[in-house]
Structure formats: C-alpha cells, structure tokens
N, C-alpha and C positions, 0 to 999 in steps of 0.2 A: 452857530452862525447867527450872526444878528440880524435884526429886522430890514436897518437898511442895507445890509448886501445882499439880501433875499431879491430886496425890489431892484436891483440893481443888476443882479442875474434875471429874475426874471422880464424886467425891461429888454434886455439883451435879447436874449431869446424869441420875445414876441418880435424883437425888431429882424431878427434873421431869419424869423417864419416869413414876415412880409415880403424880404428882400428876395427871399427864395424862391423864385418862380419854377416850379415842375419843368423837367428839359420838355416832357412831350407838349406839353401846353406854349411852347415857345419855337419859333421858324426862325431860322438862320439864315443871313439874307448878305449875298454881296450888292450893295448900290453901282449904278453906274450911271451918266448923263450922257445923251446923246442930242444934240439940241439944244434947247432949254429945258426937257425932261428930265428925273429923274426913271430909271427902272432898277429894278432888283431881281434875281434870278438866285434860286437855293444855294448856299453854299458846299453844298457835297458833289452839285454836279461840277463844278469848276475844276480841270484840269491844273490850268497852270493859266497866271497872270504874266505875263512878259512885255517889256519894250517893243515896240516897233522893227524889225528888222524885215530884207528884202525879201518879195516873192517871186513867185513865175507867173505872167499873167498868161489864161487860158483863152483860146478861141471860142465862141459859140455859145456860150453861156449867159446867163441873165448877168445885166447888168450891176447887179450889187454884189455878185462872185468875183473878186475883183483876182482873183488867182490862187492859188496853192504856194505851199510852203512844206519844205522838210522837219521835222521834228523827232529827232532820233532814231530814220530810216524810215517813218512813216509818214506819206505826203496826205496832206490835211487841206482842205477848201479854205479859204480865206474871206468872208464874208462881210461886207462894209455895212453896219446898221443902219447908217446913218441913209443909204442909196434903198435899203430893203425896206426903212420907213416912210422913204417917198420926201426925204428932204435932200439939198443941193449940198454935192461934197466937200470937202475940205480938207484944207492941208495939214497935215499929221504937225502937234506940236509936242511938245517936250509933256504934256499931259496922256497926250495919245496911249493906248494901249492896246496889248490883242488880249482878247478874254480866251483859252481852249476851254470848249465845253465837249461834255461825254453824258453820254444818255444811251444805256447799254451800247450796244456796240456802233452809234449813230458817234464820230466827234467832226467836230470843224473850230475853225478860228472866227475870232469877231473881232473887227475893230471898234472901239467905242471912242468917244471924246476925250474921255475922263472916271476914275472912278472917285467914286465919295467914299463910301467907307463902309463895316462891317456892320452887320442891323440885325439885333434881335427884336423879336417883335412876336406881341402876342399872339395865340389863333384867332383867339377873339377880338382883335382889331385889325383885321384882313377881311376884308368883306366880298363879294363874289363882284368880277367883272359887272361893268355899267351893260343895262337889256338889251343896248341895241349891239353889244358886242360878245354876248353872251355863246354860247353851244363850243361844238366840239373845232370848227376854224379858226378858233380866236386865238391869237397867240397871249393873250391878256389871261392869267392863272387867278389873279385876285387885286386888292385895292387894299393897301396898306395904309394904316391911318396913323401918326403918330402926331404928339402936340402941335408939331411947328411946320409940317408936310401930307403930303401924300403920296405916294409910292407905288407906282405898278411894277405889280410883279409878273413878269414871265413866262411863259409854258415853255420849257425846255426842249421838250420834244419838238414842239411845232415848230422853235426856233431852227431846230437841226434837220428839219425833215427837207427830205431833198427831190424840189421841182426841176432839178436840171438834169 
C-alpha cells in the first residue's frame, strides 16, 4: 500500500473517531415550542406524536386538564402546556400537536404549539437547571446548550404527575 493511501485511510479514520460520539455520552431529545420557548423532553419517554383530534371535556379539574381522549381503549388526561405554564390559550393551528407521554405506568396527552425537531446533544452541554429553580419541584431536568439556542429540557415525571 503506498504512502499516500495510508494517509488517506488514516485521515479517514481519525475523521470517523471524531464524528463518533459514544451513544451514552449523547441525550436524545424531542424539541417542542410552547410560546415563544423552546423545551425538549427525552425521546424514549414519548409514546406517540399525533394530530389534533376531539376530546371529552371533564368537570372539576384544574384548568389546564382540558379533558380526556380514548387511545386504543385507554382513556388518557389531555393536558394543555400552554394553560399549565401560565400562558393565555390558543387556537390549535395545523402546527398543533398532542405529544403521549409514559413514565412508568404514569401516561397523559399534551398539547404543544409546535414541534422542532429531533436533538442530540451532548451530556456535557446540558447543565443543571438555573438556582432559583433548582430541587426536587421543578419540572426544569436541565439546560441545553447548543451553538445557536438554548433548550430546556423536562422532567417527565413531574410533567405527568397528577394534582387533580
């Protein structure tokens, strides 16, 4: 083998060590906007991304429950992010979506604005919730940094824990 396809393999190589990031050192992240924010929440918890379709609205519940919905004989909470973060509601537009999430045996629906798109991202550019929102209530998981954003991500649980 001659000299220059040696360096030409080995170029190679060093380029596909760099490219290669370890899975465990990398978070899988679905984006979504609610607002003008973005958030991101793990991709393994996500049941199912669907359209908009009709619910049953429930008596007696917090306002941002905005009802239930069947989903393959299992009725499911429908929860409006947008009314849970304390902003004024809005008309479902052709963006609109319901996120299902599942967290052991915890699931419900969410509706979001919008979603962005699929985010890998290192651990090492996730940095721990800002002090004042820090401990175990926060629904805030961490602080995603990437070139051209910032990204909060999450706590799944807290998202699906249920005060009603």
């Amino acid at each position: 083998m001659s000299d220059k396809l040696k360096q030409i393999i080995n170029k190679q190589n060093e380029k596909q060590e760099e490219s290669l990031i370890r899975t465990e050192d990398v978070v899988q992240l679905v984006g979504f906007v609610i607002g003008e924010e973005e958030y991101a929440i793990p991709i393994l918890a996500i049941q199912e991304i669907i359209k908009p379709f009709p619910w049953t609205r429930v008596p007696q519940v917090p306002k941002y429950v905005v009802g239930v919905f069947n989903m393959r004989g299992a009725v499911i909470p429908l929860i409006d992010l947008r009314l849970k973060f304390g902003l004024s509601p809005l008309n479902q537009s052709d963006e609109t979506r319901f996120i299902v999430m599942r967290h052991g045996d915890d699931i419900a629906g969410f509706i979001i604005d919008r979603l962005t798109m699929a985010i890998r991202i290192k651990k090492t550019d996730i940095g721990p919730p800002p002090d004042t929102l820090a401990g175990d209530d926060t629904m805030i998981d961490g602080v995603g940094k990437q070139e051209d954003r910032i990204i909060t991500i999450l706590k799944v649980n807290k998202l699906l824990e249920r005060d009603f």
